[in-house]
LOGUSE-730484 format. One record per residue (C-alpha): x, y, z. Coordinates in steps of 0.25 Angstrom, whole numbers. Layout:
<pts>
   east  north     up
      X      Y      Z
...
</pts>
This chain:
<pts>
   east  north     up
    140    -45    -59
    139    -58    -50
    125    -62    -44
    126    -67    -31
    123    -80    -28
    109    -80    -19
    107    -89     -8
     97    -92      3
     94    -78     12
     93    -77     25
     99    -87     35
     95   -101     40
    101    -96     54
     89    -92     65
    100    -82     74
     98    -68     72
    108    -64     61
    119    -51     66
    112    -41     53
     99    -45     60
    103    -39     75
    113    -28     65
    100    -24     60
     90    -25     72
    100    -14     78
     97     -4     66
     81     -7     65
     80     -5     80
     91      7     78
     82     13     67
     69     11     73
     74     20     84
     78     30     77
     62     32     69
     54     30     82
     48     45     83
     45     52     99
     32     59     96
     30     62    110
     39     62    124
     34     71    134
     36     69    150
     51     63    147
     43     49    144
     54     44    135
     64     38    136
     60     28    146
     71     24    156
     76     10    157
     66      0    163
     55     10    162
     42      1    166
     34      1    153
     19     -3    151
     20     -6    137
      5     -7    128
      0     -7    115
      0    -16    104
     13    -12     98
     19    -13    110
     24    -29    109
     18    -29     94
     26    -19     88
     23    -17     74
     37    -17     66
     32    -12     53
     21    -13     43
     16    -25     37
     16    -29     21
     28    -27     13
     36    -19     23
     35    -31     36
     49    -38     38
     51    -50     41
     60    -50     54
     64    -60     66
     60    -52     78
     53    -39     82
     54    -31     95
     42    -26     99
     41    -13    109
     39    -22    120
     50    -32    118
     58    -19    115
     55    -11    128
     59    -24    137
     72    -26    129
     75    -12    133
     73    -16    148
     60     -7    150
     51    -17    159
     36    -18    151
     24    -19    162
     14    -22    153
     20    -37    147
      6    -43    149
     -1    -33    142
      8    -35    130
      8    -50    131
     -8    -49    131
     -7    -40    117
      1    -49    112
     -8    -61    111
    -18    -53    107
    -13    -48     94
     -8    -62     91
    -23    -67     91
    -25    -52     84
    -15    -56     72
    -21    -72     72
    -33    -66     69
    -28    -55     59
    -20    -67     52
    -34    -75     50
    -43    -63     45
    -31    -58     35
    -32    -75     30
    -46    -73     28
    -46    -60     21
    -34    -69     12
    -44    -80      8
    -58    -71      8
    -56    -58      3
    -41    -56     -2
    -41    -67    -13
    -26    -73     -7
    -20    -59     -6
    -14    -61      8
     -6    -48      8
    -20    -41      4
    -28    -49     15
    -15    -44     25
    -15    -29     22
    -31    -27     21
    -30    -34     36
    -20    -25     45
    -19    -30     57
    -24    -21     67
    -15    -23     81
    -24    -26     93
    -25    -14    104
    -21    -26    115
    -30    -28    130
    -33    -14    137
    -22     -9    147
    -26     -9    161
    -22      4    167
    -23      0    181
    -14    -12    178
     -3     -2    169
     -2      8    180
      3     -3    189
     13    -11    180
     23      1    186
     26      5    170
     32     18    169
     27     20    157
     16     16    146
     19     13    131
      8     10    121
     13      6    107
      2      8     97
      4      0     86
     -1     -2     71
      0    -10     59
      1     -4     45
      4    -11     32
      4    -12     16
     -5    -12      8
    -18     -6     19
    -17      8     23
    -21     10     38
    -33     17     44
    -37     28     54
    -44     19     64
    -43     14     77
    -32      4     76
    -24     10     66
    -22     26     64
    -31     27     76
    -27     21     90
    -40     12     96
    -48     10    108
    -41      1    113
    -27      7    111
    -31     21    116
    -37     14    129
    -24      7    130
    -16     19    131
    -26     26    139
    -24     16    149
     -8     17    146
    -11     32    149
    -20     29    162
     -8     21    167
      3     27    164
     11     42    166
     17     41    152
     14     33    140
     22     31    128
     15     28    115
     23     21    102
     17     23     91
     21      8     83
     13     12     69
     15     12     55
      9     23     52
      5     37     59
     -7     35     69
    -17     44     76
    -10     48     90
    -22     61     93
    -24     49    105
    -11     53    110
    -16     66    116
    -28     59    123
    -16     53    132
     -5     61    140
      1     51    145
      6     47    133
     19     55    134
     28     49    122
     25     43    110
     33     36     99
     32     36     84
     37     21     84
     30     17     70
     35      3     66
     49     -1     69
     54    -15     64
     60    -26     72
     67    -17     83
     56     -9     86
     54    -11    101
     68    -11    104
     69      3     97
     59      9    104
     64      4    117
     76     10    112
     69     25    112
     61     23    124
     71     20    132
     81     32    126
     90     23    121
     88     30    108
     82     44    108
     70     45     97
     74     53     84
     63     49     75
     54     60     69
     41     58     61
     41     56     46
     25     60     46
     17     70     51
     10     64     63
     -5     71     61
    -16     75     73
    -26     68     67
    -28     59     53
    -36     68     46
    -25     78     47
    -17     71     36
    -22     78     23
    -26     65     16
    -33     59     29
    -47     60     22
    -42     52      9
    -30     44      9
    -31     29      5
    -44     23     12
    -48     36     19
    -51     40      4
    -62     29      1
    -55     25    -12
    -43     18    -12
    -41     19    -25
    -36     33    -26
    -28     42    -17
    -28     57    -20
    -16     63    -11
    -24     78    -10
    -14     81      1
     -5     82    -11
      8     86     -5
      3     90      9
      9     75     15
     13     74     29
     19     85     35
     18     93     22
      3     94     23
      3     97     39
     14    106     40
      8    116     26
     -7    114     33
     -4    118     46
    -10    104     52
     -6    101     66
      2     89     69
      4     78     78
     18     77     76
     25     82     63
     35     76     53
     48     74     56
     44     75     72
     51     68     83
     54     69     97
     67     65    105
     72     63    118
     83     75    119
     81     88    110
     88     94     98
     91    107     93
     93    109     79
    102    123     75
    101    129     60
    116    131     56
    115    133     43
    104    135     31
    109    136     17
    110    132      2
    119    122     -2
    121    111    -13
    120     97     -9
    130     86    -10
    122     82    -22
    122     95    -29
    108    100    -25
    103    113    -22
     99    110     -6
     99    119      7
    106    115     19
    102    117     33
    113    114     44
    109    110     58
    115    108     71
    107     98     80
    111     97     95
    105     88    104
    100     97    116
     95     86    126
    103     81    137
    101     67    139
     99     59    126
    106     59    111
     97     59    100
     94     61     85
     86     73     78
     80     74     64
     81     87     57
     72     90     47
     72    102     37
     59    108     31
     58    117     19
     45    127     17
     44    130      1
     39    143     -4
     24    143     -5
     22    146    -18
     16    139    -33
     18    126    -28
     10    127    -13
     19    117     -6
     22    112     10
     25    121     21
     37    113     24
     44    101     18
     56     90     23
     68     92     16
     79     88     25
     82     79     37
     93     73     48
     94     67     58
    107     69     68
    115     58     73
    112     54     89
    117     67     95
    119     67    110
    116     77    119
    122     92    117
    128     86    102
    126     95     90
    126     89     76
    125     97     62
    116     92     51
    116     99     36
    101     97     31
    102     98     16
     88    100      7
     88     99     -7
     82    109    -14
     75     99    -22
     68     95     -9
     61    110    -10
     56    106    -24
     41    105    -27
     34    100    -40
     27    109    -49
     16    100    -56
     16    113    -66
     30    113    -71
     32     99    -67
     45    102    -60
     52    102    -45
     52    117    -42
     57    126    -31
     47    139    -31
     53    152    -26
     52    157    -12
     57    157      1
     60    142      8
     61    139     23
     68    129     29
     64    121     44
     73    114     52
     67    105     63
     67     91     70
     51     91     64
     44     98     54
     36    105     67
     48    109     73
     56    113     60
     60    128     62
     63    138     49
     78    138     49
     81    145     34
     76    149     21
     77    151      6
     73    159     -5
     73    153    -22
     72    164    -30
     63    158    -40
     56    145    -43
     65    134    -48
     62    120    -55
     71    110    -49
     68     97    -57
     59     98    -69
     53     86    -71
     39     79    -79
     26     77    -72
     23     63    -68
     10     54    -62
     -1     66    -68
    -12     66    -59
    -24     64    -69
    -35     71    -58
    -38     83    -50
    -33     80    -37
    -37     93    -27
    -24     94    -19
    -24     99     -5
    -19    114     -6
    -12    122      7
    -19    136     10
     -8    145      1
     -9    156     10
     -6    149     24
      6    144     18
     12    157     12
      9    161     27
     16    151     33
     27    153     23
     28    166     24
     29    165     39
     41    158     40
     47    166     30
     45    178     41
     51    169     52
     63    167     43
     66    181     39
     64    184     52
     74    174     60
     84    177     49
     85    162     45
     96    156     34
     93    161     22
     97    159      7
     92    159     -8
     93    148    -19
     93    155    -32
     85    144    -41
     94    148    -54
    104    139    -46
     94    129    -45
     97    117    -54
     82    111    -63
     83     97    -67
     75     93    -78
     70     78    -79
     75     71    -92
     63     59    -91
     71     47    -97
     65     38   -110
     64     23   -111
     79     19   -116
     84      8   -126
     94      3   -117
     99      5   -102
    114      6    -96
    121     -2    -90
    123    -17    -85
    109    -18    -82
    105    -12    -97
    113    -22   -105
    104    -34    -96
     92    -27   -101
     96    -25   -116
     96    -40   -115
     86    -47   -108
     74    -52   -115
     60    -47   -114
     57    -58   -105
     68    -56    -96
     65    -40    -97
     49    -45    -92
     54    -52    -81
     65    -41    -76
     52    -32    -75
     46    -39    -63
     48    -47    -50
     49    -61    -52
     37    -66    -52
     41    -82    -49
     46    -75    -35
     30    -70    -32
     24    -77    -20
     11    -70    -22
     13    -60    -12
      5    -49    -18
      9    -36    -15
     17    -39     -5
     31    -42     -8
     36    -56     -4
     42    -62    -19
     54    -66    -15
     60    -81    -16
     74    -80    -16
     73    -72     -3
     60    -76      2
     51    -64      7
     57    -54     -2
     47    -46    -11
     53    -50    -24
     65    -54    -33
     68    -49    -46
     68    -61    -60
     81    -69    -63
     78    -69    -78
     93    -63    -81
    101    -68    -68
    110    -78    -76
    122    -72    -85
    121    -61    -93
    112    -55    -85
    114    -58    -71
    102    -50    -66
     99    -53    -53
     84    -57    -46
     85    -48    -35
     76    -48    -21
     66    -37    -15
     62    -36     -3
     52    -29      4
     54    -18     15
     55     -7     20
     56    -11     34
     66    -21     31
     66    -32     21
     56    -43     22
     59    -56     20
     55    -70     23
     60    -70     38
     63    -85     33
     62    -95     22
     67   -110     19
     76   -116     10
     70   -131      5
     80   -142      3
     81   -139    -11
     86   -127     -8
     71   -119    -12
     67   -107     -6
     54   -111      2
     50    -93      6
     38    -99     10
     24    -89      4
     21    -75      7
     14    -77     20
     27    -83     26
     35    -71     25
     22    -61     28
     23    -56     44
     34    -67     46
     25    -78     41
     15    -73     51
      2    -78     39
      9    -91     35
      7   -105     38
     18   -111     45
     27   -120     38
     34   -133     38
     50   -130     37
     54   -133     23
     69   -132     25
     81   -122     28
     75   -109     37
     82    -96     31
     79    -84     39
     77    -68     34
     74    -61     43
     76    -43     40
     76    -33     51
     64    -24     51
     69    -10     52
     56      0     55
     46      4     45
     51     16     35
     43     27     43
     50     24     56
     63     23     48
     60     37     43
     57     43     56
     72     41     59
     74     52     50
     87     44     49
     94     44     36
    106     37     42
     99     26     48
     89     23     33
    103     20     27
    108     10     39
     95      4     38
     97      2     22
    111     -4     25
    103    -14     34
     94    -19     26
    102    -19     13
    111    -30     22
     97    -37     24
     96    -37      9
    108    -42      6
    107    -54     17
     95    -57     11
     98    -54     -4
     88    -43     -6
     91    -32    -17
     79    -23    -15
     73    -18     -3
     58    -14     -8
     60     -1      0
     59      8      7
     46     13      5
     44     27      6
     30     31      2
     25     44     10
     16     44     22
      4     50     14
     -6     46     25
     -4     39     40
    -14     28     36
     -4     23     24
     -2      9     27
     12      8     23
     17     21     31
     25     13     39
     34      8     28
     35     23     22
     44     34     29
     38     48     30
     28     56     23
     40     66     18
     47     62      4
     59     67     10
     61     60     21
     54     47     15
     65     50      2
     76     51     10
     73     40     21
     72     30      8
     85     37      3
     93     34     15
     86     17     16
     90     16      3
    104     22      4
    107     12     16
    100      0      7
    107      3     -6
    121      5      2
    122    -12      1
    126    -16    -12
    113    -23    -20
    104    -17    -11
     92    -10    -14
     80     -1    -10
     64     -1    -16
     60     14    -13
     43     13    -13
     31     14    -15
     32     25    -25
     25     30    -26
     11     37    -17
      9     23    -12
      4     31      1
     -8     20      3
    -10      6      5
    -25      3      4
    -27      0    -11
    -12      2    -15
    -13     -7    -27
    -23      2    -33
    -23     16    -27
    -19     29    -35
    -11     40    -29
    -18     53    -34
     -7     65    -31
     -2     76    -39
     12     76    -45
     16     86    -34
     11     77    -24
     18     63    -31
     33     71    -32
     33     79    -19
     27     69    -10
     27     54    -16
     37     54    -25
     49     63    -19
     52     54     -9
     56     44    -19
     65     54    -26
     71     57    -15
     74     42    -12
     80     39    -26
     88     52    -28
     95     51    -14
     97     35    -15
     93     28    -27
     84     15    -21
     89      3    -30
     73      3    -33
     60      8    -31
     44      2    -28
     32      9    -36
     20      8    -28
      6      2    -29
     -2     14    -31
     -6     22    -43
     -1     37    -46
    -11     45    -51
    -18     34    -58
     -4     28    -64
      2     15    -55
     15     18    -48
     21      7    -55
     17      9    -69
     22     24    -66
     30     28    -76
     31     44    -70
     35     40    -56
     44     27    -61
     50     32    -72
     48     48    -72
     50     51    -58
     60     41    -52
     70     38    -64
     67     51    -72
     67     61    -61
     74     56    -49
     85     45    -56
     80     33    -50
     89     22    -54
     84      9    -49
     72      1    -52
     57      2    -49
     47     -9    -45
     34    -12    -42
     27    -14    -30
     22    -28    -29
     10    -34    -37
      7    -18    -42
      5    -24    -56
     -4    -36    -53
    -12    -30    -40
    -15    -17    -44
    -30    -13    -40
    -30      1    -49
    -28     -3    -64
    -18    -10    -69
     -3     -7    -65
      5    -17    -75
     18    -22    -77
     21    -17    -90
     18     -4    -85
     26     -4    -74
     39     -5    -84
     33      7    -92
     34     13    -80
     47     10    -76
     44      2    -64
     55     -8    -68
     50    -20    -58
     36    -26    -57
     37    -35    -43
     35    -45    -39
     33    -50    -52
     23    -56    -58
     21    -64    -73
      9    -55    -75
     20    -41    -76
     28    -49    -85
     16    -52    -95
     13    -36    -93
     26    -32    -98
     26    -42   -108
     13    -38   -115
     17    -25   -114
     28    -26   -121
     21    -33   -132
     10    -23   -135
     21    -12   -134
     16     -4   -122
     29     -8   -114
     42     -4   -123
     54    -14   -119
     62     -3   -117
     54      0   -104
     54    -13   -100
     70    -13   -101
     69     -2    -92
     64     -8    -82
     72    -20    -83
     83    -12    -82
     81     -4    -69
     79    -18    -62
     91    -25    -69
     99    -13    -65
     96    -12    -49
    100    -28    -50
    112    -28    -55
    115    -19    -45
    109    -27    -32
    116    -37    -21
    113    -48    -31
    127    -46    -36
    140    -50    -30
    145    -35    -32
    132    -25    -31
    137    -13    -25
    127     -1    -16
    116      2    -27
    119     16    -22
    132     18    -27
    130     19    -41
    121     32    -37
    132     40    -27
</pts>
């Protein structure tokens, strides 16, 4: 195996490269295809070329293109919604307006930039990433609208982009200026509404807001789900508004009437009063789960979505099968016809599943299977095969520790939303079956009181789609669970040695080597805390890997990581001395594009970084688009090679437990299917480059941000496997990420990372993962609940420890000296690390990371 030789990344040219414009296509192509109509009535949109526009809000010419922390990319342009609208040749009325906004949030961000350097010297003891995200950034509302003056400007319509910042490490709040609109915005719209016939709202958010405001307003006759949608933002949504592309996006979250509606409203992160522990009471009633089994009213409901022409979806087909993998599954055939007259368009079918009511009380209806169609024009007909695993059906029995299937009658839905899915067939197991006998893991060690759905309503509601079937004849069949294969989980033991290439360089290296193979290099640390920005040899990236066995025999590359999901970010540039030194200048210079550092005298040669940034992953998800997750892999995998990154820390796929999460915006749905899948498909497109790889994280139940270092996530083992685990299993059965992130928080009193039952038991044991495990960053030196070590992370089988730090190596050290850490498992470790590596783009002949699984 031949390493590559490394060079400078980037390039010291200032044109825009042809893989930037390439890419700038798909980001625009992909934010497209997420943006969710919610609401279209009086035929408001599309908008007809050169439509007079009076354009407001203070997301209108500052877009928000993602989140801040970890997840911000450090692009060459954005185009704003403004920008975007003009470019598409609609003519904006309100230019003096948006020009007067503009130099207000400037003096609004100066004065944000000096309170978050004050907080840095007073209170936060140096810690700049602590001192930036305990001070978000609240976006000014902007000067009034003068309706007099708007309802002569000769604009046909009003827009009003309400926009929000969201970010790591603070979760948001349900206040005006956040989850709630304020004053000033609503008399803004309200003057919008005074002026104008019809009134568009884009909603430009992180995460979900309270819209009850909406109803206040009738002229407000469209809105748009627009979220956060990466450089080409504005041009996309001028891509929609003007019919160019027709919208195809459908919600990945259940849109609630009012926040309390949610079932952890009271008591999640802050709202609790203590930090320090979160008890998930809603247990598996998440999103649409708990709404649709409590009969709660909705705003809009998962998997909703509007269009500009209309679909019809015909049953065909609904019966048993065997998967192309060999699975017992069921199969429901559809032909979808688009019935408009004037525009193409995509549709999302979705497949629900009601389980039988019976020991287990479970979810009136559950996600099992998804597609979207290709662009069909008007009168065209395509057919789509929905295949559900029968695994997918499964719930765990804490009793018998064990997947099960109970007895009983199951329904299946066919829709284009989980409110519009009808009952389309039916199945009857004869008995209960256990699909996968496995060992318990992460024991709760306290009563936790459960939220329990009223039995009898549920058997009522069961019972009266049961009629409804019988009644319309619907498909039919029975699965027999004598046919039914059970797996039993052999739990593996610590071995001696370990196959391979990769098991002969650990035979052989010395303890010290073994130490430093354990962590991040810790001479690459630029005192970033916890957010990642390590890198030297490419400047910006999160981290590298140690060089203690590059030479001969060994050949063990240092590999690069770098963060995401939206993209990878990097320094947007750097300087190469005389000398030929890297100068990647400090933290501050590739935070926000340098926007916190001093300016600097040039030092010697500019080279230039600069990554597309694609939307966040919940806008992604909303495509509902498999296909276009694996052309955006592809992309950024070529990004990774340009720049010679292995690992792309994500993406992250953590569940919408609650709106106010801070971090919602990198995460993709609060549904483990369609978050597991999503994730597959990223990864597949990433891993299709030879040497590439994705970080699937945060895993796992890092639902909050307030106190991440430090909280626990009290949940039972039902909730942790059904909710918060599976969609990680999904992800590393269907596409094996070259490597995995734990998360900050505690499990049921236990670290994450020093988990042996979720790194060990669940992912390698149960579901086969073959890759290696990591550390978020600082999780063993920052912890604010006890102590989360090193020494334990390797116990645990969390083979990394990043970014590395000398205090890791001293806790491995010492624990192998007093005997509470055996070599073997530290061998273990080594080895998962040393095995992705010699499989990475560091070598002259590395081949697709997925190959080896097909």
């Amino acid at each position: 195996m031949k390493l590559r030789k490394r060079g400078y990344v980037g390039t010291t040219s200032t044109e825009m490269s042809q893989r930037e414009k390439d890419n700038a296509i798909l980001a625009r192509e992909a934010a497209a295809e997420g943006f969710v109509l919610l609401k279209n009535e009086a035929q408001t949109l599309p908008l007809k070329p050169g439509t007079k526009i009076g354009l407001y809000g203070a997301g209108a010419v500052r877009t928000i293109k993602g989140g801040t922390g970890s997840g911000d990319v450090n692009n060459r342009y954005n185009v704003n919604i403004y920008d975007g609208l003009k470019n598409a040749g609609f003519e904006i009325t309100s230019g003096d307006w948006l020009d007067g906004y503009d130099s207000g949030y400037m003096q609004a961000r100066e004065s944000w930039k000096a309170e978050i350097f004050r907080k840095l010297k007073e209170e936060c003891n140096g810690n700049f990433f602590e001192a930036y995200s305990t001070t978000p950034f609240s976006m000014p509302a902007g000067e009034p609208v003068d309706a007099e003056a708007a309802k002569a400007d000769g604009a046909e319509v009003g827009i009003y982009v309400l926009a929000r910042i969201a970010g790591e490490n603070a979760d948001r709040r349900d206040e005006p200026g956040d989850y709630y609109i304020t004053e000033e915005e609503r008399a803004q719209i309200a003057a919008l509404c005074e002026a104008y016939e019809k009134v568009i709202l884009v909603v430009n958010t992180g995460g979900l807001i309270d819209l009850a405001f909406t109803d206040e307003f009738s002229n407000i006759t469209a809105i748009l789900q627009f979220v956060q949608a990466g450089q080409e933002g504005g041009n996309a949504l001028a891509d929609v508004i003007s019919g160019k592309v027709t919208p195809s996006g459908k919600m990945t979250d259940t849109w609630a009437l009012d926040y309390m509606d949610y079932p952890n409203a009271a008591y999640f992160s802050h709202k609790s009063g203590d930090v320090y522990r979160e008890e998930y009471r809603e247990g598996i009633y998440v999103g649409y789960r708990y709404f649709d089994t409590f009969d709660v009213p909705v705003r809009y409901s998962f998997g909703y979505g509007l269009s500009y022409t209309d679909f019809d979806i015909k049953v065909t087909d609904v019966s048993k099968k065997i998967s192309s993998k060999g699975r017992p599954s069921f199969s429901v055939s559809v032909d979808v016809t688009n019935i408009g007259a004037t525009y193409s368009g995509k549709e999302v079918v979705q497949v629900y599943v009601s389980c039988p009511q019976g020991k287990l009380h479970k979810e009136f209806r559950r996600l099992t299977a998804f597609e979207k169609t290709k662009l069909l024009a008007p009168g065209e007909t395509q057919s789509l095969e929905l295949i559900t695993d029968l695994y997918h059906l499964a719930s765990y029995s804490e009793e018998q520790a064990a997947w099960m299937l109970e007895e009983g009658i199951y329904g299946i839905w066919i829709g284009n939303s989980l409110s519009e899915a009808v009952l389309c067939g039916r199945f009857r197991l004869n008995e209960d079956k256990i699909l996968v006998q496995c060992e318990h893991i992460c024991p709760l060690k306290e009563k936790l009181e459960e939220v329990q759905p009223d039995k009898e309503k549920l058997e009522e509601k069961q019972n009266a789609w049961i009629q409804e079937a019988n009644k319309e004849q619907l498909p039919y069949f029975r699965i027999w669970a004598e046919n039914l294969p059970t797996a039993t989980i052999i739990y593996q033991e610590l071995q001696d040695h370990y196959p391979g290439r990769a098991g002969e360089i650990v035979d052989q290296l010395s303890t010290d080597e073994l130490i430093a193979l354990a962590t991040g290099d810790p001479a690459k640390d630029q005192g970033a805390s916890a957010l990642g920005s390590a890198g030297q040899t490419v400047p910006g990236a999160a981290a590298e890997t140690v060089n203690v066995a590059e030479k001969d025999p060994y050949n063990v590359a240092s590999i690069v990581l770098a963060d995401g999901p939206a993209g990878l970010r990097l320094r947007s540039e750097y300087q190469v001395r005389e000398d030929g030194s890297i100068d990647g200048g400090d933290f501050l210079d590739g935070f926000e594009n340098g926007y916190f550092a001093e300016p600097k005298e040039p030092t010697g040669t500019v080279y230039h970084q600069y990554c597309t940034a694609i939307p966040v992953g919940t806008l992604l998800a909303q495509s509902w688009n498999l296909d276009l997750m694996k052309k955006l892999g592809q992309m950024i995998a070529g990004e990774m090679n340009e720049f010679e990154v292995t690992l792309w820390l994500a993406p992250g796929m953590s569940l919408h437990r609650n709106p106010l999460c801070g971090r919602n915006f990198e995460y993709y749905s609060e549904d483990p299917l369609l978050a597991g899948r999503m994730a597959s498909a990223m990864t597949l497109g990433v891993q299709s480059v030879p040497g590439c790889g994705t970080t699937i994280k945060h895993y796992a139940c890092n639902n909050q941000e307030d106190n991440r270092m430090g909280s626990d996530s009290i949940l039972s083992e039902r909730t942790l496997r059904e909710i918060y685990l599976k969609g990680f299993e999904i992800a590393i059965c269907n596409a094996q990420p070259m490597a995995m992130m734990t998360s900050y928080n505690l499990i049921n009193g236990v670290h994450a990372a020093n988990s042996y039952d979720i790194c060990t038991k669940a992912a390698r044991d149960e579901w086969g993962f073959e890759g290696a495990i990591m550390t978020d960053w600082t999780t063993t030196t920052d912890s604010t609940a006890g102590e989360c070590t090193a020494a334990g992370c390797m116990k645990a089988g969390n083979d990394m420890v990043m970014p590395g730090d000398i205090r890791d190596h001293a806790s491995i050290r010492q624990a192998l000296e007093d005997g509470s850490l055996d070599i073997r498992e530290l061998k273990r470790c080594v080895y998962h690390t040393v095995k992705i590596i010699l499989q990475s783009n560091q070598y002259e002949d590395a081949v697709s990371y997925e190959d080896q699984f097909k």
